[in-house]
C-alpha positions as YAML, in Angstrom:
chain: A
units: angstrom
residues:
- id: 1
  name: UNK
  ca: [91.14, 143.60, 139.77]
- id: 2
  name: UNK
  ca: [94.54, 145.33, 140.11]
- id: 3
  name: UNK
  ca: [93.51, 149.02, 139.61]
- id: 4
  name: UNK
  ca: [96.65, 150.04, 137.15]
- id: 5
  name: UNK
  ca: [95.27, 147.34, 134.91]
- id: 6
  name: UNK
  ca: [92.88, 149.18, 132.56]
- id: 7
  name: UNK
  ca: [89.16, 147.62, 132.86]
- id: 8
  name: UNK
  ca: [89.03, 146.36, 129.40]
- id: 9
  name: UNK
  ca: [92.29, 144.59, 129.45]
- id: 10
  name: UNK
  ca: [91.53, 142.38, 132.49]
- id: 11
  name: UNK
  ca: [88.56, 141.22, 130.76]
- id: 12
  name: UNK
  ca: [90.17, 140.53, 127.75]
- id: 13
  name: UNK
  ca: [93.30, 138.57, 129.92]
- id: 14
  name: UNK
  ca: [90.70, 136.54, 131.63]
- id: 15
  name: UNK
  ca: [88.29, 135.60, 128.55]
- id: 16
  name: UNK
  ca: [91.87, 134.11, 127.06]
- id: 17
  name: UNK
  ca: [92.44, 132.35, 130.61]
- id: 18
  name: UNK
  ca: [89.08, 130.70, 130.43]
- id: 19
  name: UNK
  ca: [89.86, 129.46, 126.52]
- id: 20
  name: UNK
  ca: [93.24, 127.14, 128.25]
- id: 21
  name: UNK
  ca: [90.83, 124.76, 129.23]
- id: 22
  name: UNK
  ca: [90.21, 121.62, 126.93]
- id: 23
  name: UNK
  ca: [87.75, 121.86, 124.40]
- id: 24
  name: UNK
  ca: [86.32, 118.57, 124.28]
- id: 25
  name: UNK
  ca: [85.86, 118.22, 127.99]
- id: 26
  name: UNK
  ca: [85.07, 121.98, 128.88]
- id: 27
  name: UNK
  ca: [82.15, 121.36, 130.08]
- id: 28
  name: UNK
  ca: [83.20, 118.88, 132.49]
- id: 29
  name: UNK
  ca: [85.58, 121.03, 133.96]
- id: 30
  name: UNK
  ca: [83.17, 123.48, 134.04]
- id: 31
  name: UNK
  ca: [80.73, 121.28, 136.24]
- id: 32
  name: UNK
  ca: [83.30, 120.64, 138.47]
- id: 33
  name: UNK
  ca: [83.89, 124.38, 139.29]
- id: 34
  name: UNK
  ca: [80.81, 125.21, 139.83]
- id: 35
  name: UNK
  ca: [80.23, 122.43, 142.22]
- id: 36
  name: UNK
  ca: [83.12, 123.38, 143.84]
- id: 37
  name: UNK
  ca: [81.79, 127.14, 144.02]
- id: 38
  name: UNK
  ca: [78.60, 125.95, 145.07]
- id: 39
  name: UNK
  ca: [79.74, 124.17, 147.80]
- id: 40
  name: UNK
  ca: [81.98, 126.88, 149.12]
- id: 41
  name: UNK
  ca: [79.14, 129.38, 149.19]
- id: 42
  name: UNK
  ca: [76.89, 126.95, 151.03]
- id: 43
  name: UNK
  ca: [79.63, 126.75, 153.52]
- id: 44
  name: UNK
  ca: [80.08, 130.35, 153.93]
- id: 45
  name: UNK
  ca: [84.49, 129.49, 152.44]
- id: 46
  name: UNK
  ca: [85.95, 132.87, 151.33]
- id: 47
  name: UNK
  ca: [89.17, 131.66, 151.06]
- id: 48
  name: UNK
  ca: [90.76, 128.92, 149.20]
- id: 49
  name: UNK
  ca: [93.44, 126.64, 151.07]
- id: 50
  name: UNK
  ca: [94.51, 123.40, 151.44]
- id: 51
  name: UNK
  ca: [92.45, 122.27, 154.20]
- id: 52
  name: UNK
  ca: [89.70, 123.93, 151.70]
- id: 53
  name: UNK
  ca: [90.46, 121.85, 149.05]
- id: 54
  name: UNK
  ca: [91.11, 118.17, 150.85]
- id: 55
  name: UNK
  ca: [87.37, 119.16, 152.34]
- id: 56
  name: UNK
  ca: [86.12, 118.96, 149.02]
- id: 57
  name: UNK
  ca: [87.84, 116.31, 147.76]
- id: 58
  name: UNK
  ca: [86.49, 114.28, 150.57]
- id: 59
  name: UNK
  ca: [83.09, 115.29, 149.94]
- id: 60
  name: UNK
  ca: [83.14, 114.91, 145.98]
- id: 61
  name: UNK
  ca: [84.27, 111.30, 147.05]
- id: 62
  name: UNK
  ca: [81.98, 110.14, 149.85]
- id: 63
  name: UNK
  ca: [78.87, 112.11, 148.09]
- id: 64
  name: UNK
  ca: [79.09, 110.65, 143.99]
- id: 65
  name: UNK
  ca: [80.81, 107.19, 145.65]
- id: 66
  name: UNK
  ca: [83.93, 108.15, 143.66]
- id: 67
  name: UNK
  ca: [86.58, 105.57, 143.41]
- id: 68
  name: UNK
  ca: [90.30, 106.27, 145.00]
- id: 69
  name: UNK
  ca: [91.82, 106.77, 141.23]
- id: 70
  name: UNK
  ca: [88.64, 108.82, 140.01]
- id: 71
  name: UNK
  ca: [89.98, 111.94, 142.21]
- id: 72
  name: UNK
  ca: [93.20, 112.40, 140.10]
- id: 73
  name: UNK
  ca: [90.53, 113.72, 137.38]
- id: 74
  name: UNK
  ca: [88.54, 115.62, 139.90]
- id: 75
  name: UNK
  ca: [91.71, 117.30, 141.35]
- id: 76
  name: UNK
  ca: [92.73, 117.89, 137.92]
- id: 77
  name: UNK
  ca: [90.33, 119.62, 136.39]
- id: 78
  name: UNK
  ca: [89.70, 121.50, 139.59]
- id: 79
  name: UNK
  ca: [93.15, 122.57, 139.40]
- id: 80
  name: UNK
  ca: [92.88, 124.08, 136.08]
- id: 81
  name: UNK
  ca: [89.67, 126.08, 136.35]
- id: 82
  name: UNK
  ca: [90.87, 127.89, 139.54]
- id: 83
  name: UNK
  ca: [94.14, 128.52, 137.86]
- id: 84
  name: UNK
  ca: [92.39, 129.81, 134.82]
- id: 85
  name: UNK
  ca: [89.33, 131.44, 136.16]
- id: 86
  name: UNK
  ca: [90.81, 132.71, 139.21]
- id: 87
  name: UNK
  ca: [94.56, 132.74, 138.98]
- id: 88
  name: UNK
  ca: [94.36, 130.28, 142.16]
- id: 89
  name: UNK
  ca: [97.65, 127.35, 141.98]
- id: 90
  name: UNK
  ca: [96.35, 124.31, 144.39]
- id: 91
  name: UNK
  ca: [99.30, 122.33, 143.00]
- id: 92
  name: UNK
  ca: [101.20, 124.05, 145.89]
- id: 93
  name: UNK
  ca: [99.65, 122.00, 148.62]
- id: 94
  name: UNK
  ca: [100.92, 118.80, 149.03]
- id: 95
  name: UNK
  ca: [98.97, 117.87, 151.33]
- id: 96
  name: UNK
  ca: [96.60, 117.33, 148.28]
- id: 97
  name: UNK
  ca: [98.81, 115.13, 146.46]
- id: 98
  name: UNK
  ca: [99.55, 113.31, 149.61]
- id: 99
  name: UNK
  ca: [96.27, 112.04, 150.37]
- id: 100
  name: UNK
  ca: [95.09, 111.26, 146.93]
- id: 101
  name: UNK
  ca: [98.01, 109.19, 146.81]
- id: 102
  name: UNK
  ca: [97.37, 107.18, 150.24]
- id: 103
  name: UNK
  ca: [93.94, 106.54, 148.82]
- id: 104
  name: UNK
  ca: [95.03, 105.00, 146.08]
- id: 105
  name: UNK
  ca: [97.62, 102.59, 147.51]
- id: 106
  name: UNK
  ca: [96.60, 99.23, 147.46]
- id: 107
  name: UNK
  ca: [93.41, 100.01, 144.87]
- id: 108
  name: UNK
  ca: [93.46, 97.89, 141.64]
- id: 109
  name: UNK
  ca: [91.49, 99.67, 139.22]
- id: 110
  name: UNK
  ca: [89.37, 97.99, 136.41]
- id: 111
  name: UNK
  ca: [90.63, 97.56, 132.90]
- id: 112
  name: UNK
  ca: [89.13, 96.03, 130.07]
- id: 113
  name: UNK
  ca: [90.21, 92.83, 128.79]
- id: 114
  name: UNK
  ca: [92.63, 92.10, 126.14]
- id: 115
  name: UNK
  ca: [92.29, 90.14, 122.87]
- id: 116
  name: UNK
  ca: [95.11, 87.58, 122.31]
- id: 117
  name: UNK
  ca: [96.81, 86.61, 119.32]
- id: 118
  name: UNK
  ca: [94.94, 82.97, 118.93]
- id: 119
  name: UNK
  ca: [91.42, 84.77, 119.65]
- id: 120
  name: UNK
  ca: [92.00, 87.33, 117.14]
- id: 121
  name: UNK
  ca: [93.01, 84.65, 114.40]
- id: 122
  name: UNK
  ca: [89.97, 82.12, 115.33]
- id: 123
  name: UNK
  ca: [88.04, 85.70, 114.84]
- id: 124
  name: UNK
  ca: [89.36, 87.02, 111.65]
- id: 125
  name: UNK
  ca: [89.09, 83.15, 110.17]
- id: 126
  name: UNK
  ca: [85.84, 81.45, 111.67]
- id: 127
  name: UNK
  ca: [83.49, 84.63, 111.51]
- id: 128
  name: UNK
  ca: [81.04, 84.97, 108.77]
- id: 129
  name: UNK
  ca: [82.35, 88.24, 106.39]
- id: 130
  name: UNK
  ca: [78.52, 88.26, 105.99]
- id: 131
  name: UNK
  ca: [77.70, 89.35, 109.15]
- id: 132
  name: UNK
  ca: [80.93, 90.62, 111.06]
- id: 133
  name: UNK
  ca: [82.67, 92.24, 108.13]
- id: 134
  name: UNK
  ca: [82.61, 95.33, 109.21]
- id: 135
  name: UNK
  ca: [84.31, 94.31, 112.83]
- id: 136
  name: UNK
  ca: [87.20, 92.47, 111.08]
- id: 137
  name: UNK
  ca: [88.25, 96.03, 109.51]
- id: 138
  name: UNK
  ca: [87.64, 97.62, 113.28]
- id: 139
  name: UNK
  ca: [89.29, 94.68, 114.82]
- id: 140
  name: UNK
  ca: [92.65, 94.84, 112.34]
- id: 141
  name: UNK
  ca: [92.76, 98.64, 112.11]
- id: 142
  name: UNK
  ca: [92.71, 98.79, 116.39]
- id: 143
  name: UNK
  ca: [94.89, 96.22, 116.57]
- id: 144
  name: UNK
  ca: [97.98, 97.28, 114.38]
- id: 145
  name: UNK
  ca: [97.32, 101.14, 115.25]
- id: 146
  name: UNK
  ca: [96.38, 101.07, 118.99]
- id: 147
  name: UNK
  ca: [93.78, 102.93, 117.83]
- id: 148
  name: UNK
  ca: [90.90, 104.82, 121.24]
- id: 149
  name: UNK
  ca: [87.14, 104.69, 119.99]
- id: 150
  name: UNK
  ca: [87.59, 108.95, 118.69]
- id: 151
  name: UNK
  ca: [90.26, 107.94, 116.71]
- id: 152
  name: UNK
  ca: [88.34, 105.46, 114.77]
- id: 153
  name: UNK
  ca: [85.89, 108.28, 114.04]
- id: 154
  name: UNK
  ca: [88.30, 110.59, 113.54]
- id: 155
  name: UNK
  ca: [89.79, 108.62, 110.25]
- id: 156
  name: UNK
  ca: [88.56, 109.22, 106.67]
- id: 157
  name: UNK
  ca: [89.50, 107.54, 103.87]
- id: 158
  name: UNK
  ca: [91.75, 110.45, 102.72]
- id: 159
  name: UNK
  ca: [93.69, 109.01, 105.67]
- id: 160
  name: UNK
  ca: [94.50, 105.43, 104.44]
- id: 161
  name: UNK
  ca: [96.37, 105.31, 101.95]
- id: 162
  name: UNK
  ca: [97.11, 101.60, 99.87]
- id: 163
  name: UNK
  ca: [100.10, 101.07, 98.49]
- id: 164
  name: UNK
  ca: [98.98, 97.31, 97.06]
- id: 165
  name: UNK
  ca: [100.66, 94.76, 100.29]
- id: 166
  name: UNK
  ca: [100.89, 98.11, 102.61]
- id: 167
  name: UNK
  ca: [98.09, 100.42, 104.02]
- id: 168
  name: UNK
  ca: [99.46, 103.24, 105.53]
- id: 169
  name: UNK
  ca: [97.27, 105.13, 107.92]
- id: 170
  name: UNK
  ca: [97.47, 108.10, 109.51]
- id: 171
  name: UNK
  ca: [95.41, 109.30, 112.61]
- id: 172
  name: UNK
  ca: [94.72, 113.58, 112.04]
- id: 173
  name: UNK
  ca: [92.88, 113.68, 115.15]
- id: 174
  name: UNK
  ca: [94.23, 112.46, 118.72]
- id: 175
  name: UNK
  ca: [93.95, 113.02, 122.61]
- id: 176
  name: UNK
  ca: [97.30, 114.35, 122.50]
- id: 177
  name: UNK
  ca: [96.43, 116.43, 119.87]
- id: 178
  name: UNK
  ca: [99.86, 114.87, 117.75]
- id: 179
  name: UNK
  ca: [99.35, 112.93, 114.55]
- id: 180
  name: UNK
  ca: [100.19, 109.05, 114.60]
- id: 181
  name: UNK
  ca: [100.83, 107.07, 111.68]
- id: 182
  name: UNK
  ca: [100.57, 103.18, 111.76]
- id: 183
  name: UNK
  ca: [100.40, 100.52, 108.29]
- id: 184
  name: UNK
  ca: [98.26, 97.20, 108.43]
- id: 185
  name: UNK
  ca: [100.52, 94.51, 106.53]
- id: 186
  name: UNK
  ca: [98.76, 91.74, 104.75]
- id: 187
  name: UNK
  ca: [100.75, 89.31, 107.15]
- id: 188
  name: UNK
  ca: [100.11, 87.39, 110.23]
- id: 189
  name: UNK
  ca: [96.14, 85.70, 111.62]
- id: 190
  name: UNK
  ca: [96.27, 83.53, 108.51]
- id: 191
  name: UNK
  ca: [94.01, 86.17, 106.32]
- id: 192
  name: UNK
  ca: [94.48, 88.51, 103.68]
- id: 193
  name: UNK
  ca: [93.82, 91.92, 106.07]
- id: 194
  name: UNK
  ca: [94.53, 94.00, 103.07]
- id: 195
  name: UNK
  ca: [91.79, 92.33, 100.84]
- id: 196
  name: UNK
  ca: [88.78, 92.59, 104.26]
- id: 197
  name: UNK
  ca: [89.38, 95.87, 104.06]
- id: 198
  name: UNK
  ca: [89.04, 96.57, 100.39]
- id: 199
  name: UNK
  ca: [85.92, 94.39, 100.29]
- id: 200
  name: UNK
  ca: [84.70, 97.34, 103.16]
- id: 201
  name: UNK
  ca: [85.79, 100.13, 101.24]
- id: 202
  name: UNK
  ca: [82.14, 102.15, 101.46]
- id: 203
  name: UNK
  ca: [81.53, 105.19, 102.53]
- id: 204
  name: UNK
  ca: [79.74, 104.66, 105.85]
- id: 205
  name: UNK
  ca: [79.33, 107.55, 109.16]
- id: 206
  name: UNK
  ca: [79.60, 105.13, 112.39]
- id: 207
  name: UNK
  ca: [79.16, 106.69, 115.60]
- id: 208
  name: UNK
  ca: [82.21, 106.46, 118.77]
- id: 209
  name: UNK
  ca: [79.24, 104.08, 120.72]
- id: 210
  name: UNK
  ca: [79.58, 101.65, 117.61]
- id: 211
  name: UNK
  ca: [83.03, 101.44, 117.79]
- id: 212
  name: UNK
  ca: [82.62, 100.44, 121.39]
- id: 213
  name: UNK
  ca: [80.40, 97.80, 121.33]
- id: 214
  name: UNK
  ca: [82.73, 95.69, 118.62]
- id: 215
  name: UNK
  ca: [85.54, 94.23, 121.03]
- id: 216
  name: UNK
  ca: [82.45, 92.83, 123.22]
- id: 217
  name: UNK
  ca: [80.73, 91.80, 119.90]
- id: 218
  name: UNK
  ca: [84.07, 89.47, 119.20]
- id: 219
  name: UNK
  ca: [84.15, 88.51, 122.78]
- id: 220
  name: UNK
  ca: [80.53, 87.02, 122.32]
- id: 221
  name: UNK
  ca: [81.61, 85.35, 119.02]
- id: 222
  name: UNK
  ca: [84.61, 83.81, 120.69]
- id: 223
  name: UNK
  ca: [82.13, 82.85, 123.74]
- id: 224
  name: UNK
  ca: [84.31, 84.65, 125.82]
- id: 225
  name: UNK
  ca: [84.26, 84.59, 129.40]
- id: 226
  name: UNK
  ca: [82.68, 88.42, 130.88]
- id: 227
  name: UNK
  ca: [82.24, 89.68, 127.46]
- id: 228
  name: UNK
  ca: [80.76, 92.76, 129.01]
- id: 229
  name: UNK
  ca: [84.77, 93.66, 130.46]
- id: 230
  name: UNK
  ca: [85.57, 94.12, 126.46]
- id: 231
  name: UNK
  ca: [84.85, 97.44, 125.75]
- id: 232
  name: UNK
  ca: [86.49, 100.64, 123.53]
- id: 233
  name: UNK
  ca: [89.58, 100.75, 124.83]
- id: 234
  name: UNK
  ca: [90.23, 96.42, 124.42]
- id: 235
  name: UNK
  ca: [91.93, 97.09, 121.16]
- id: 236
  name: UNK
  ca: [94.50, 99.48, 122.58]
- id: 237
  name: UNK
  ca: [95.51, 97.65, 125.69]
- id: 238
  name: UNK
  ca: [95.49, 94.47, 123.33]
- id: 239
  name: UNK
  ca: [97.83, 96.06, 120.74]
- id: 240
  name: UNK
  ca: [100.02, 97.18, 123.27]
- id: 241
  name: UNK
  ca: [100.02, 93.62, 124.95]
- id: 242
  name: UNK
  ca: [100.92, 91.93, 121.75]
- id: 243
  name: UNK
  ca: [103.25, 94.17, 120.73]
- id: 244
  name: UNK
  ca: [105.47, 93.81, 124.41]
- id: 245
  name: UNK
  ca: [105.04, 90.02, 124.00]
- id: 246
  name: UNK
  ca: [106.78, 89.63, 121.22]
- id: 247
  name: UNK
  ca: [109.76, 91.56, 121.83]
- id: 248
  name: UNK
  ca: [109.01, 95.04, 121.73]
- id: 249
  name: UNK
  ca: [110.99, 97.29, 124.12]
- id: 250
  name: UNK
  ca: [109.36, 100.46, 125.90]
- id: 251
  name: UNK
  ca: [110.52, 103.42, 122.98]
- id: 252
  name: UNK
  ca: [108.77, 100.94, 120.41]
- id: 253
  name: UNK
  ca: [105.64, 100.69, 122.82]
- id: 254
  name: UNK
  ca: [105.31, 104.50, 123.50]
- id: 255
  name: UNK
  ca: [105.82, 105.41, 119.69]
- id: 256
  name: UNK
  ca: [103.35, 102.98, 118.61]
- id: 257
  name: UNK
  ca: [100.54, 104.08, 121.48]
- id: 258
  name: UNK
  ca: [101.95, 107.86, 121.34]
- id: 259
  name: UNK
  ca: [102.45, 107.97, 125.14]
- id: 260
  name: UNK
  ca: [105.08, 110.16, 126.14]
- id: 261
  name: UNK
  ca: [104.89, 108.64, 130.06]
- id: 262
  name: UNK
  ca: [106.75, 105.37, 130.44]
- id: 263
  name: UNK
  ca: [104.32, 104.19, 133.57]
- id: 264
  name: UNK
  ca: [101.58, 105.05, 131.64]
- id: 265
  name: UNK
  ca: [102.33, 103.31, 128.69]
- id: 266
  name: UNK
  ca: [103.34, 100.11, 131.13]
- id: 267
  name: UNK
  ca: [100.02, 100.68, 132.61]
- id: 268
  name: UNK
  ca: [98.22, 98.98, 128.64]
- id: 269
  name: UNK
  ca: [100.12, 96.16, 128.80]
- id: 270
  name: UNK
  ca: [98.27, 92.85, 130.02]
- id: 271
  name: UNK
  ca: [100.93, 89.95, 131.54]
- id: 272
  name: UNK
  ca: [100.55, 87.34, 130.22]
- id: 273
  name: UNK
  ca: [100.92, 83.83, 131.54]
- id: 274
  name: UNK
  ca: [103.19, 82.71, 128.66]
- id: 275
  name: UNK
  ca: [105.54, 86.02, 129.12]
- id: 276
  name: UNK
  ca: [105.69, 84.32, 133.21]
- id: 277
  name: UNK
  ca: [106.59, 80.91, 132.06]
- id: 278
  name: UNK
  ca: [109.68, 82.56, 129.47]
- id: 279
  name: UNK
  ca: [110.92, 84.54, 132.69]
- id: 280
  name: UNK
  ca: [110.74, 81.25, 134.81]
- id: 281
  name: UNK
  ca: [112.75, 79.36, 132.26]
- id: 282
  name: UNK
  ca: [115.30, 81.73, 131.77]
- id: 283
  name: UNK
  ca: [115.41, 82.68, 135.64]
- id: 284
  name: UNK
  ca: [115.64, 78.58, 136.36]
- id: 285
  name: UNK
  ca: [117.99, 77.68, 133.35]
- id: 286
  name: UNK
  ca: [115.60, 75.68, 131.56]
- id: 287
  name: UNK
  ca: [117.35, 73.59, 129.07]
- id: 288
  name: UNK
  ca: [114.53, 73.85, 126.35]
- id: 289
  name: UNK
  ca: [116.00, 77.45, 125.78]
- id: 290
  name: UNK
  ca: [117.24, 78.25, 122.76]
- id: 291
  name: UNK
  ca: [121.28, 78.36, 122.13]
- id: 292
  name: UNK
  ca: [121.25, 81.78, 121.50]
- id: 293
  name: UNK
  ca: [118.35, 83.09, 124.14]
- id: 294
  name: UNK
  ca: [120.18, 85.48, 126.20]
- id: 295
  name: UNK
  ca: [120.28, 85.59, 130.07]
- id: 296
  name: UNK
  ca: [121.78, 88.81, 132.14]
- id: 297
  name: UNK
  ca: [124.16, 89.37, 129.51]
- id: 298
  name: UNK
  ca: [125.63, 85.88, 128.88]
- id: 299
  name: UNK
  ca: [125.10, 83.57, 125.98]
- id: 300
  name: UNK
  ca: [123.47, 80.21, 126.55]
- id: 301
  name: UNK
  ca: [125.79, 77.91, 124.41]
- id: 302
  name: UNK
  ca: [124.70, 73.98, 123.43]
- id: 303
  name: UNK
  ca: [128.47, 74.03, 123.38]
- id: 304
  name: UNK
  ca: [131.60, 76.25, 122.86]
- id: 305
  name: UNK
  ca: [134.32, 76.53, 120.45]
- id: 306
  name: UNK
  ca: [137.27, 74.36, 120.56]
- id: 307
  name: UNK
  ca: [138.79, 77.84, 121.45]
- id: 308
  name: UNK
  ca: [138.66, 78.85, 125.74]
- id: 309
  name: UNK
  ca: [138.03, 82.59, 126.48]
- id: 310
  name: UNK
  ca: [141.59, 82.81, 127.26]
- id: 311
  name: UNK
  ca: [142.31, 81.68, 123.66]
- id: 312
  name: UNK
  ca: [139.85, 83.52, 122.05]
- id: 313
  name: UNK
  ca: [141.31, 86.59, 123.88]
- id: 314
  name: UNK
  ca: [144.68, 86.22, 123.13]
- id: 315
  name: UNK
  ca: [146.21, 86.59, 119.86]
- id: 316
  name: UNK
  ca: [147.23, 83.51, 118.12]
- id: 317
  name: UNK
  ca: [146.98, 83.11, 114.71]
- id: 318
  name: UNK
  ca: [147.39, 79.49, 114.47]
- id: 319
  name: UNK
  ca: [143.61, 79.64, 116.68]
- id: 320
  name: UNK
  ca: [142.14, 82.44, 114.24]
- id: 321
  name: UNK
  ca: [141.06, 79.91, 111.28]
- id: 322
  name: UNK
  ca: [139.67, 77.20, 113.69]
- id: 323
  name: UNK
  ca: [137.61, 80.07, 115.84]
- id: 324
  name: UNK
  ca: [136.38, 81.64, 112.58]
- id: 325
  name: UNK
  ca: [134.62, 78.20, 110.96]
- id: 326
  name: UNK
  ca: [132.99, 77.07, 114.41]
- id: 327
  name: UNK
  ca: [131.48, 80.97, 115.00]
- id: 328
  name: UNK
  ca: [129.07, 83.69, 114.00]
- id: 329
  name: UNK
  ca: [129.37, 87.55, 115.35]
- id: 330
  name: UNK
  ca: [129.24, 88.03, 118.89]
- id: 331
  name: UNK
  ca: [130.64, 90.81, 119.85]
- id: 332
  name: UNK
  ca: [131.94, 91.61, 123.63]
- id: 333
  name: UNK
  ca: [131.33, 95.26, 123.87]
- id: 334
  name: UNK
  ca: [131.85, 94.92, 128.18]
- id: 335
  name: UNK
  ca: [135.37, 93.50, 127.40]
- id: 336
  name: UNK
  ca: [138.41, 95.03, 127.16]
- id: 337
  name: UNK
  ca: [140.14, 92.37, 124.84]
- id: 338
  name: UNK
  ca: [140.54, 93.74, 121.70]
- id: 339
  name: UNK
  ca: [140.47, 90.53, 120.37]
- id: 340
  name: UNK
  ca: [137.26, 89.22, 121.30]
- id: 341
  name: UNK
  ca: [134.97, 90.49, 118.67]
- id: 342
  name: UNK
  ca: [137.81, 88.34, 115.91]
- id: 343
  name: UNK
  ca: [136.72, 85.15, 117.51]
- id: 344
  name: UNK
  ca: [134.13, 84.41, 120.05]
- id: 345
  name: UNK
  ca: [131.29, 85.04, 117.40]
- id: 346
  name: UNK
  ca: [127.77, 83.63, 117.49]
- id: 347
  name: UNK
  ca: [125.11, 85.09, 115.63]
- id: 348
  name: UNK
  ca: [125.67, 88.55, 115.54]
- id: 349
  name: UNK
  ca: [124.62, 89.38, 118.98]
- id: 350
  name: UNK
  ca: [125.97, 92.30, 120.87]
- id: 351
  name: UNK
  ca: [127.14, 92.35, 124.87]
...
């Protein structure tokens, strides 16, 4: 304790240090510390450094059978409690960073297994509303919101709002503690999604285990292979899969999942085989691609105007009227023809 810092203030400063740390998962972090002071007492450590800390690391790892990517959270959480308890910064030693890192090259962590668009439909239609009810409203709602097992319980029905063909939704409570908004559409899986969920509209307290259990309950139904690898988090990493596949660029992924990290949001989505096969066409020229599917910036035509690019760049007007009733809007934005955008069109497609 610095001794021009008066007695009461340093306890107050360091009863607000301990309150940075997470709520919900105090008490893991907690653990963690202690362990960590624990095993630096049995050791007879007075001082932390790096070769302190990569010690401990080794041993949380080699004693609990921790995987490689299971550290990041241990180092983590480490990292704060010091930093909070005893104004200690480990993020200085990169030696740290450095080894967690070679640990974890080459590791393929385990994800759960993702839902696709034909399973959900055969779901959503063949299931009895009976008996699985209930999971079609879980199963929609996770789907079009990306929605984590806490958010489900987080929802009340002050938070859905129906607007007759619309539900808007909104999601008060989050892991990144910032409100997300998604709508269900009564479109798409060849049901009426609107009408499951008012035929669930009861007022019913389901726990975040529940919630878990339904994508391997669907998985079962479908006679899935490893229904076991469906689990909470199956809706999320299947919404974000869906979403990608058709057509969805990364700002659209990230505001529908509310990541803020590009690789982590990259890190939900599940390739799919089909996704392979349109890459393969496109990269081998397959002539079963569309007229207008784009390729590196170029336009696959079944066939061109009656007007050349040289014509279509320069600026006769006896060419204008024939360009103009063979072509739709395509618009060269990488040339520096003026006159392109007059008559090369095609569909209203921009370069």
């Amino acid at each position: 304790m610095c001794e021009n810092v008066p007695e009461e203030i340093a306890k107050k400063g360091k009863e607000l240090r301990s309150n940075l740390l997470p709520l919900k998962s105090k008490n893991a972090y907690e653990k963690v510390y202690v362990s960590f002071q624990d095993w630096k007492n049995k050791n007879r450590i007075k001082e932390v450094t790096e070769d302190v800390i990569l010690a401990f690391l080794d041993m949380r790892m080699s004693t609990y059978l921790l995987s490689p990517c299971s550290l990041w959270p241990e180092y983590s959480m480490l990292k704060a409690t010091l930093k909070a308890k005893k104004n200690i910064d480990i993020e200085k030693f990169g030696a740290v960073i450095s080894y967690i890192k070679k640990l974890n090259v080459g590791y393929r962590g385990k994800k759960s297994n993702v839902l696709t668009r034909e399973e959900i439909k055969t779901f959503l239609q063949e299931a009895d509303d009976g008996e699985y009810l209930f999971e079609k409203v879980a199963l929609i709602f996770g789907i079009a919101g990306a929605c984590r097992k806490a958010e489900f319980c987080a929802m009340r029905f002050d938070d859905i709002q129906d607007c007759g063909n619309v539900l808007n939704i909104v999601i008060p409570d989050n892991k990144t503690h910032k409100e997300r908004r998604f709508s269900v559409v009564n479109e798409g899986f060849g049901v009426n999604t609107i009408d499951l969920y008012r035929r669930k509209y009861t007022r019913q307290n389901v726990g975040i285990k529940t919630f878990g259990k339904i994508p391997r309950k669907i998985a079962t139904f479908l006679k899935l292979e490893n229904p076991a690898n469906y689990i909470g988090h199956s809706f999320r990493r299947s919404s974000a899969t869906l979403l990608v596949n058709a057509g969805g660029d990364i700002t659209s992924l990230k505001r529908h999942g509310g990541w803020e990290s590009t690789k982590v949001a990259e890190s939900y989505i599940q390739e799919s085989f089909g996704e392979r096969v349109k890459i393969a066409q496109k990269v081998f020229g397959d002539e079963k691609l569309a007229p207008n599917e784009l390729v590196d910036n170029e336009i696959v035509m079944e066939k061109p105007t009656n007007l050349s690019y040289s014509e279509a760049c320069g600026s006769s007007s006896s060419s204008s009227s024939t360009s103009k009733n063979t072509a739709q809007n395509v618009y060269f934005n990488n040339c520096t023809c003026g006159n392109c955008s007059d008559y090369y069109l095609w569909n209203d497609v921009y370069f």
